[in-house]
N, C-alpha and C positions, 0 to 999 in steps of 0.2 A: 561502213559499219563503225571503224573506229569513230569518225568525225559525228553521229549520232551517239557515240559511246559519252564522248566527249559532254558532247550538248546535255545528254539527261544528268551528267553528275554535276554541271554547271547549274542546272535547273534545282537540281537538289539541294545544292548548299547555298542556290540562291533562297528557296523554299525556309530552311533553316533558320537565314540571317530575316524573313521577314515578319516580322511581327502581325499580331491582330489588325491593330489600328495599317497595316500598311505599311510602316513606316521599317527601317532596316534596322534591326537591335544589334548592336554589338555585346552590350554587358547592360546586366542589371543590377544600377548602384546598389539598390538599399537591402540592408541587413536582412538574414535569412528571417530573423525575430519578422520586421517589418511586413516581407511578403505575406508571413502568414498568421496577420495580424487577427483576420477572420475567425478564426481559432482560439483564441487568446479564451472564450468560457467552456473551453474543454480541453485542460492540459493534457490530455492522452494524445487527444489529437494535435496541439499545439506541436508538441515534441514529432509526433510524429512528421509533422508536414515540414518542420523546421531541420532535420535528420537527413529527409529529401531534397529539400531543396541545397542545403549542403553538398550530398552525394551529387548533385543532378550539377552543381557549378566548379566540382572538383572533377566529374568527368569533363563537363566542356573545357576546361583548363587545360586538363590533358590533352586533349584532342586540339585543341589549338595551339600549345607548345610543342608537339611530337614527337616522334620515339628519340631522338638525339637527344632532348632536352629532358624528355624522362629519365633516359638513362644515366647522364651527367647525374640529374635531381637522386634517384637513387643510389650513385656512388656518392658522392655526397654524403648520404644519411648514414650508408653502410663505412663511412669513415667517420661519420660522427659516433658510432653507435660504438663501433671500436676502440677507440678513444675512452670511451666515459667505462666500456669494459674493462679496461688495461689500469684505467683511476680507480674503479671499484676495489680490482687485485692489487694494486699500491697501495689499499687503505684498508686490505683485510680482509675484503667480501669476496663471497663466491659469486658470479656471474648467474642469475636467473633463478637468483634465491630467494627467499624472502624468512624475516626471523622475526619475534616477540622483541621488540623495544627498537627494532629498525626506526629509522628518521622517513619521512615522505621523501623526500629528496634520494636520501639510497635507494628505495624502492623504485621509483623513475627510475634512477641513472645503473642500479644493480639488482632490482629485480626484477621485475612483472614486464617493469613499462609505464606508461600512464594509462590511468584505469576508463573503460568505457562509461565511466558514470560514476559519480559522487554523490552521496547525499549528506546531507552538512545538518547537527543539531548543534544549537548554541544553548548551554544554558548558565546561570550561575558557577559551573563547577569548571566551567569551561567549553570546548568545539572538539564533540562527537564525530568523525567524517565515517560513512561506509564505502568502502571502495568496491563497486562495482567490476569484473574484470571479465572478459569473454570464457567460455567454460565453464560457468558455476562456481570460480572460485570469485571471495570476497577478504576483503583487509579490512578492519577496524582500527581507528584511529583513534587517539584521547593527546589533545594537544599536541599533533603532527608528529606521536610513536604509535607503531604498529600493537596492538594490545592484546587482538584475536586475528587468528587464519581461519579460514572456512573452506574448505572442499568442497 
């Protein structure tokens, strides 16, 4: 039982590593943009397939560097994130705030985070950004300060 235990998960991730053509994939060089070139006269869907194929090479990442490597990857962050917390409170801010004339840069490193999505206007007066953020909140920018909050 074990020694067929064995066999079908060898089978599996043989299954896995082998591609269409036959041939055994390890990684797919080219740029999310590029896989889903197809796409490109339908931005909805461009973004979309481009989102996935992201998600879809950040889980095999994971899954081929493994839970040790995750975890280190996570302490890590959770010491970066601490860090830039502790610099925000040396320099005045509240941690996970956001204010009217904030710089983009506090915002990253003292408020929100970086935003799930930007959309950038340029015009003579100057670069518009709206910052997208998960939850329905949004940040308006006028030359990288915070201008408007949105709930």
């Amino acid at each position: 039982m074990r020694g067929s235990l064995f066999s079908l998960a060898l089978l599996t991730l043989l299954a896995l590593l082998v591609g269409t053509a036959g041939a055994i994939v390890i990684g797919d060089h080219s740029t999310p943009e590029e896989t889903c070139s197809d796409y490109k006269d339908s931005p909805p869907d461009f973004k979309e397939c481009v989102k996935n194929v992201r998600a879809e090479r950040l889980e095999h990442e994971r899954f081929l560097r493994g839970p040790e490597r995750e975890a280190k990857r996570k302490a890590a962050a959770a010491a970066q994130k601490k860090a830039a917390q502790d610099a925000c409170i040396a320099r005045g801010k509240k941690p996970g705030t956001v204010a009217i004339g904030m710089l983009a840069q506090d915002v990253r490193d003292c408020g929100w985070g970086n935003p799930s999505g930007v959309n950038r206007t340029t015009t003579a007066a100057g670069t518009t950004e709206q910052w997208v953020f998960r939850g329905g909140n949004y940040l308006y920018l006028e030359n990288g300060k915070v201008t408007v909050i949105q709930h």
